[in-house]
MARTI-678166 format. One record per residue (C-alpha): x, y, z; residue in one letter. Coordinates in steps of 0.001 Angstrom, whole numbers, plus 500000, padded with zeros to 6 digits. Each point is the difference from the previous one (the first is absolute). Example, Ala and Ser with C-alpha at 12.3 -4.5 7.8 and 13.67 -1.06 7.14 Angstrom:
<sites>
512300495500507800A
501370503440499340S
</sites>
This chain:
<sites>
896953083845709459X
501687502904501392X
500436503339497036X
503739499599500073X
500602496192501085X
503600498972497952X
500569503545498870X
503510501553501219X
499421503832501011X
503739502106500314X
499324502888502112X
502283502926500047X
500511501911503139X
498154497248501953X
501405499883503186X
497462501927501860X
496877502601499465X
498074499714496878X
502721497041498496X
499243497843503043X
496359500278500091X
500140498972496797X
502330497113500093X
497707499070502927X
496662499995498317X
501707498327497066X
501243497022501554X
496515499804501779X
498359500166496220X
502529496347499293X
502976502416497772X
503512499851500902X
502037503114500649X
503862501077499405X
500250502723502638X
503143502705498736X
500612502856502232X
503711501310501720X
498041499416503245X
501569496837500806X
498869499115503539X
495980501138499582X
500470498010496102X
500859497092501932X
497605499477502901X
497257500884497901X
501415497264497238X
500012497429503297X
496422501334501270X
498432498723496323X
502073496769500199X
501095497676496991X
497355502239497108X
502709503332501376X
503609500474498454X
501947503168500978X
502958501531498323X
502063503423500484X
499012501980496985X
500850503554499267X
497647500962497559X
502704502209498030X
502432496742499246X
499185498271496602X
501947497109501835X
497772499872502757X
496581499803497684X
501653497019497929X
500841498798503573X
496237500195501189X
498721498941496523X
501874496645500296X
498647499353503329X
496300500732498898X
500941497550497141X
501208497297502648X
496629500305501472X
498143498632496502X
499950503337498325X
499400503505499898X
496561501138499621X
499802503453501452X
502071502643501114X
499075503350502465X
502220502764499692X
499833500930503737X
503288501601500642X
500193503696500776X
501464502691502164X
497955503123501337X
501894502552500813X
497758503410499717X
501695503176499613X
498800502838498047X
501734500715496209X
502254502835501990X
500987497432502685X
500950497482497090X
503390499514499786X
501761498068497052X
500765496715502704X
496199500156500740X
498590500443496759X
502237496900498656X
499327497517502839X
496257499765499214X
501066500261496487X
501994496977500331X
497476497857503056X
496655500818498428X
500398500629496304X
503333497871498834X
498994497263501933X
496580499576498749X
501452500173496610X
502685497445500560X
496850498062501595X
498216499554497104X
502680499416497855X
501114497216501764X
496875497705500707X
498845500228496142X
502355497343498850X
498853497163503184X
496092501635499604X
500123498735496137X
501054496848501197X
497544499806502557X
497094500809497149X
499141503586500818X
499931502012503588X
498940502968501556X
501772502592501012X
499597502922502582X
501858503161500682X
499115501707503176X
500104503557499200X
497693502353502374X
497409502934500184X
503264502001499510X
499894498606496451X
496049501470499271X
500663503451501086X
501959502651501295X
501702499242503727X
501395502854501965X
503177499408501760X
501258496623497923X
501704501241496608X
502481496965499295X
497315497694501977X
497149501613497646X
501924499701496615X
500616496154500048X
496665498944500753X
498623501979496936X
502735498355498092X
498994496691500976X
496793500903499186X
501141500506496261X
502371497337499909X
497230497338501103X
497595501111497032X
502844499958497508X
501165496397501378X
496009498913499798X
500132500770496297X
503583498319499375X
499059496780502271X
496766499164498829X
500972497678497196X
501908498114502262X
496755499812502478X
501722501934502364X
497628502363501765X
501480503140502216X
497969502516502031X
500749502602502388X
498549500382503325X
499628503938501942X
499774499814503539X
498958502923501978X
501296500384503964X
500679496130501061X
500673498582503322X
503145499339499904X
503592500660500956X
500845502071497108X
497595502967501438X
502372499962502951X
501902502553498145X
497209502571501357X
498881501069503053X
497361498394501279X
498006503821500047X
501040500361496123X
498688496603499136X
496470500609501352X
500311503843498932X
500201498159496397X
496947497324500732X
497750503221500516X
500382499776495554X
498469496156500039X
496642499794499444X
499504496715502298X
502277501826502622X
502372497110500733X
503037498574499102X
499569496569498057X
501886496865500775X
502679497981498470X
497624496736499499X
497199502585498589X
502724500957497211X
501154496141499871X
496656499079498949X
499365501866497076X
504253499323498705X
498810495943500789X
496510500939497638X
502845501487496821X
501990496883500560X
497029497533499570X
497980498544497639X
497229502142500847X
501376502930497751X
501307498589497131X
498595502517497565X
501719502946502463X
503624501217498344X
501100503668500341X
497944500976502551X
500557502228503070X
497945499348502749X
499464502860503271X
499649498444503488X
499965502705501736X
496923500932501879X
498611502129498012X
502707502905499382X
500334500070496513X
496176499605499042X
</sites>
């Protein structure tokens, strides 16, 4: 039997990167997946590309409307039995270069929308008979990051607001856990030049970048039955950088 077969997976942010790899390996693992993101036409053909187990929806991650939206749709599927927080904006400019507009976008992407997240699959998760939750958060979140104030402060946030929701949710056999990645393959390191990104590997240990599907695995491990004793953790993939 596959580790997710029946279980209904809503994925934030899920059109593409990190969300996609993991709505890929998911379906592969038996789950179904509720794919939100604003990126409608990458949503979509990767919703077609994983066939009938694949819904997508337009979700902007700071509407309360559009979480009972995707919650409803995870429901239609025969539940709701995990949630990743995967939504987020990076946007790195140093605490100088912050403005107000800035500071309040990843304020509003990363941080509200987390918390309107996992306020909004609790109810269907109860229902369900417990669930796992995971916020991605980032290295950003473990230690200091130079250039990436606003970016910086909502992944340490999530980082608190995961191990206070771990305590709240356990009753309710709700688990939530926060994954760091380091410097990730994907197209949210665009925002740097190719020279700064590998001028920033020279910190990693391991001396690469790591993937989307190497993150995907270990968020697939949090949501499974193969850590069901792991609540309020926050787990570094990261190649090494903050060992």
């Amino acid at each position: 039997m596959a580790r997710f077969d029946g279980k209904v997976i809503l994925i934030s942010g899920g059109a593409r990167g990190q969300g996609a790899a993991e709505a890929r390996l998911l379906v592969a693992e038996g789950a179904k997946v509720v794919i939100g993101d604003v990126l409608e036409k990458e949503g979509n053909a990767l919703a077609a590309s994983l066939g009938r187990a694949a819904v997508f929806l337009r979700q902007d991650v700071t509407s309360e409307a559009d979480w009972d939206k995707a919650v409803k749709a995870a429901e239609a599927c025969g539940g709701l039995h995990g949630l990743i927080n995967n939504a987020g904006i990076y946007q790195p400019k140093s605490l100088l270069e912050t403005d107000t507009e800035l500071w309040e976008r990843h304020i509003r992407i990363n941080q509200l929308g987390c918390f309107l997240g996992m306020k909004a699959v609790v109810p269907a998760m109860e229902r369900a008979g417990g669930g796992s939750i995971v916020n991605i958060s980032s290295g950003a979140g473990l230690r200091g990051s130079p250039q990436a104030f606003a970016y910086s402060a909502t992944k340490w946030a999530l980082r608190g607001m995961t191990k206070s929701a771990a305590i709240d949710l356990a009753r309710k056999s709700i688990r939530v856990n926060s994954v760091h990645p380091g410097p990730i393959d994907t197209e949210m390191l665009n925002v740097r030049t190719p020279e700064q990104n590998q001028a920033r590997l020279k910190m990693v240990p391991m001396k690469r970048q790591g993937t989307a599907e190497e993150v995907a695995q270990l968020v697939l491990f949090l949501l499974s039955d193969e850590s069901t004793y792991i609540t309020g953790a926050e787990v570094a993939i990261d190649g090494g950088v903050t060992a």
